[in-house]
C-alpha positions in Angstrom: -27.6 78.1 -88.3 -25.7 75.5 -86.7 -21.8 76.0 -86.1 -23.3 79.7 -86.5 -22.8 79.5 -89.7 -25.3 80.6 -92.7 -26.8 77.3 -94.6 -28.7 79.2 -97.3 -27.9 78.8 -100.7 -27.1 81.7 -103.3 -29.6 80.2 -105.9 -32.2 77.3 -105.8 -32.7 77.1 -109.9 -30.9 75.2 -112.0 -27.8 76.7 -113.6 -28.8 77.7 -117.0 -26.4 77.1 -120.0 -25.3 80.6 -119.7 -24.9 80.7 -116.2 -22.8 77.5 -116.4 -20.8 79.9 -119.3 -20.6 83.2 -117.0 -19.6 81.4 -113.9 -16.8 79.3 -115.9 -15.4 82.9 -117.1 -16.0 84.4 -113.9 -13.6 81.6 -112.1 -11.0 81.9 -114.8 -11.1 85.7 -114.8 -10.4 85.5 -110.9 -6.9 84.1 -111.3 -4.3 86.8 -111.4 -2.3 84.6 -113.9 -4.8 84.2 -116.0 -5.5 87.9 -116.3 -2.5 88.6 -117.2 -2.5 85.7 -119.5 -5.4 87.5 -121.2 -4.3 90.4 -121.2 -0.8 89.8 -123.1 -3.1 87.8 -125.8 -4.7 91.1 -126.5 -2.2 92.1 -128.2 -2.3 89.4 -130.7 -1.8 85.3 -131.2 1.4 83.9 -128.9 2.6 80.5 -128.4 2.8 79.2 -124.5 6.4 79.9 -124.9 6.4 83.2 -125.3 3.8 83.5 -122.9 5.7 81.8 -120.0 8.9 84.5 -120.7 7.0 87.6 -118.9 5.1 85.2 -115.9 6.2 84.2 -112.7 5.6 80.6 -113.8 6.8 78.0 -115.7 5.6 76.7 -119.5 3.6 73.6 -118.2 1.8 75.8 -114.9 0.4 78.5 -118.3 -0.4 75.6 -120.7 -3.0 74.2 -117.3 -3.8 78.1 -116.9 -4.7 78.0 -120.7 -6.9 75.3 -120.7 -8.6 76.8 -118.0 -9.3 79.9 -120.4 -10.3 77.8 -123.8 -12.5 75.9 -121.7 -14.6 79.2 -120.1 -15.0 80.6 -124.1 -11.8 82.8 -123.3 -9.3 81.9 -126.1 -8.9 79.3 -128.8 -6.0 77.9 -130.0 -4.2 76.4 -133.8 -1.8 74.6 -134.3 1.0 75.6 -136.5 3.5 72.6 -136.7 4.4 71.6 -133.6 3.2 74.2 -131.4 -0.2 76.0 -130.5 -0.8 79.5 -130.7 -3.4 80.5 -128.6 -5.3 84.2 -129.2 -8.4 85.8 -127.6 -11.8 84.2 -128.3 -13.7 87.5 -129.6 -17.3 84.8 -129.1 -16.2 84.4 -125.7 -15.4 87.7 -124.8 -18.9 89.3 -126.4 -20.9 86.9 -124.1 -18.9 88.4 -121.1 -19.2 91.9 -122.5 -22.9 91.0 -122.6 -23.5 90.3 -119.4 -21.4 92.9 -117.8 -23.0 95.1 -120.0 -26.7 94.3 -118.2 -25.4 95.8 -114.9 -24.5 98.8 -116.9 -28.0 99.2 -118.4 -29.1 98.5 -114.8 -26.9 101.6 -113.6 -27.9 103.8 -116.4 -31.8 103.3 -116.2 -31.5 104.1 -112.2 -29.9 106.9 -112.9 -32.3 108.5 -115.2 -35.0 107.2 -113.0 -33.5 109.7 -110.0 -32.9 112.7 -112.7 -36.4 112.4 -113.8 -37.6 112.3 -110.3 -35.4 115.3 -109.3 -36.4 117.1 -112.0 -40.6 116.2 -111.1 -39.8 117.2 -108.0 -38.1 120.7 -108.4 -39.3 121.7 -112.3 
């Protein structure tokens, strides 16, 4: 531990495809921006313009934000004329449902492990 600092690692492997996918959603997902960027596209398709209008930032600092989100599976984009209208990637959001959802299952199967158990131990 020199500088009494930790040098161990989190993970030895090699990132998987999916882990390279989860982690890429993961760093998009922890910029507030971003979030909110999501979270307006919930509501349906919106060019960066009208994006921009309700953020603290300017058109070019959302398109860079954007590209951040297409590029973790987030949203996708079409042009129509000259802009791009950019809308929730349903793919993309399934695979992070997915593996959300696996800590869930996690939670749930511990759970009835310990009511089972309870219920063993005091019938």
């Amino acid at each position: 531990m020199p500088n009494g600092r930790s040098t161990r690692t989190v993970s030895q492997d090699a990132p998987t495809e999916s882990s390279v996918q989860t982690d890429a959603v993961l760093d998009a997902l922890g910029d507030r921006t971003r979030r909110a960027i999501l979270e307006q596209l919930l509501t349906g398709p919106r060019p960066v313009v009208e994006i921009a209008r309700s953020l603290p930032v300017g058109r070019p600092a959302v398109s860079q934000h954007l590209k951040v989100l297409k590029a973790a599976g987030l949203v996708t984009d079409r042009r129509e004329g000259t802009r791009r209208r950019y809308e929730v990637d349903p793919v993309g959001i399934g695979l992070m449902r997915a593996w959300l959802d696996r800590f869930w299952d996690r939670a749930l199967e511990a759970y009835k492990s310990a009511v089972d158990q309870a219920e063993d131990e005091h019938p």
